[in-house]
C-alpha positions in Angstrom: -6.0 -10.6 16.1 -3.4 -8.6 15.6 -3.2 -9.2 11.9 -6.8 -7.4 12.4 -5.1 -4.7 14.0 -2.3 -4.2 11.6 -4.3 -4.5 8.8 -6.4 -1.7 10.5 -3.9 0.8 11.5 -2.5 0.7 8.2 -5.8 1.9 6.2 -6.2 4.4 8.5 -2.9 5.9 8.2 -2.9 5.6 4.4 -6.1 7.5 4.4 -5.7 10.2 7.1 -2.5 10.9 4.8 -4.1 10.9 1.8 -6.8 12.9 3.0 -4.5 15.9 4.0 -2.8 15.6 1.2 -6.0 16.1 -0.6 -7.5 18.7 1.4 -4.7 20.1 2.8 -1.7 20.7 0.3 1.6 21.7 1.3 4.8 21.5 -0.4 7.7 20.4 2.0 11.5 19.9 0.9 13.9 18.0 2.2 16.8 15.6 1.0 14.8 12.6 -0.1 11.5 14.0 -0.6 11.3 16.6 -3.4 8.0 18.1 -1.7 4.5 16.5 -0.4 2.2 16.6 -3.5 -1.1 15.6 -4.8 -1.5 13.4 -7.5 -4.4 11.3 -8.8 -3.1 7.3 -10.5 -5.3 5.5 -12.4 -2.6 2.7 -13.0 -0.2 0.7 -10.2 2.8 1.9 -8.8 4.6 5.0 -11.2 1.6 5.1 -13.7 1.7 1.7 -14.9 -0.9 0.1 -16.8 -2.6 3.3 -16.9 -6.2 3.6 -16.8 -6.5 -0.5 -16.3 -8.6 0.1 -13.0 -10.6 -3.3 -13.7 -7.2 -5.0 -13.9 -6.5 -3.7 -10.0 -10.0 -4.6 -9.1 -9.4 -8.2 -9.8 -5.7 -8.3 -8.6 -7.3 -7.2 -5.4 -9.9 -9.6 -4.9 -7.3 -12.2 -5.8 -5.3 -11.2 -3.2 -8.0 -11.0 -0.6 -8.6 -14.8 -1.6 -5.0 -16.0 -1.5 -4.8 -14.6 1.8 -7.7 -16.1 2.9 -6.9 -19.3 1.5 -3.5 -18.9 2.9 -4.4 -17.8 7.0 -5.9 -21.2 6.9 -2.3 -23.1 7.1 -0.3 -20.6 8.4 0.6 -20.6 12.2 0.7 -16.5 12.6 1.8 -16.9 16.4 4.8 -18.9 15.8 5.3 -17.0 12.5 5.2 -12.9 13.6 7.2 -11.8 10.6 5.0 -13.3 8.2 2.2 -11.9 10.0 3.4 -8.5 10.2 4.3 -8.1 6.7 1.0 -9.9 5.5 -1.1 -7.1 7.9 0.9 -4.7 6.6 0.7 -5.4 2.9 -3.1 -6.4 3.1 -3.5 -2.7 4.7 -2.0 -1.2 2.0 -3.7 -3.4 -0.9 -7.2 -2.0 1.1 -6.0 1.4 1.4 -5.3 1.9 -2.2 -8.5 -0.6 -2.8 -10.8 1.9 -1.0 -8.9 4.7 -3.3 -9.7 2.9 -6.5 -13.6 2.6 -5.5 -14.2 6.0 -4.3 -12.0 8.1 -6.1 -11.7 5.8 -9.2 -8.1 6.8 -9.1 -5.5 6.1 -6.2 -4.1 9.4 -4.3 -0.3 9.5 -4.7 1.8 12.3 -2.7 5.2 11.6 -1.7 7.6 12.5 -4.5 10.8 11.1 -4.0 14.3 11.9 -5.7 15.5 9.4 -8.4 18.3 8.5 -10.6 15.8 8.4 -13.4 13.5 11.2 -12.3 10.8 11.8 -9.5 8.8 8.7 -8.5 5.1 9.7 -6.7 4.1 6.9 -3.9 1.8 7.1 -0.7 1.5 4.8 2.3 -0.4 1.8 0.8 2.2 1.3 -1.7 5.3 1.6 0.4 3.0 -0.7 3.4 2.7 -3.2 0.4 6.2 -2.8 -0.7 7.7 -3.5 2.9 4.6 -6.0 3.7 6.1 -7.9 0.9 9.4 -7.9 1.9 8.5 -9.3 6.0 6.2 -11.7 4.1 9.8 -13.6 1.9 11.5 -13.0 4.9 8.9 -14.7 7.4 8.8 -17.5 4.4 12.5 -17.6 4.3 12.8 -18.0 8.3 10.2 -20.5 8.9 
């Protein structure tokens, strides 16, 4: 259940951001964030495969089964890392899902500073980033 939940809060927070920075745009400075933006990707994470939506559709729906497949053997109770990070990263992979399906691009807006230039993220992808992370760490531990 509260994988469900998770999983829930996640999409919502992804797209009640992405809504205001869609309907709503503001530019906001600080240290680590250049400014709040509005930017419309049609690849993965920083533009790649660009314009390869069918390719995301399919890595999606893989992912969807795997984690299926995969909440079959795991013990989530005794395992609250793994469950976490797997709500949190299956949030994100919807959030950015539901992007790719109505939008047909997903809704980047958070510019942060880099060595190498200025990388453009949202919530779903740092969600899936750090979902990722509890999920090898929740692996590691068990």
């Amino acid at each position: 259940m509260i994988l469900v939940l998770i999983i829930i809060f996640v999409v919502l927070l992804d797209q009640v951001t992405k809504y205001l920075a869609r309907y709503h745009h503001f530019k906001k400075n600080t240290k680590k964030i250049k400014y709040i933006s509005y930017l419309e990707n049609t690849g993965g994470a920083t533009g790649v495969m660009d314009g390869q939506m069918w390719l995301f559709y399919i890595i999606t729906i893989i992912v969807f089964i795997v984690a299926v497949f995969a909440s079959k053997y795991i013990d989530f109770e005794n395992n609250i890392i793994f469950s976490i990070g797997l709500g949190v990263a299956l949030g994100g992979t919807i959030g950015n899902f539901i992007d790719r399906v109505v939008n047909g691009a997903v809704i980047d807006f958070l510019e942060f500073k880099h060595k190498k230039g200025i990388l453009v993220y949202n919530i779903a992808d740092v969600a899936i980033t750090v979902g990722f992370i509890l999920i090898i760490i929740g692996l590691i531990r068990w």
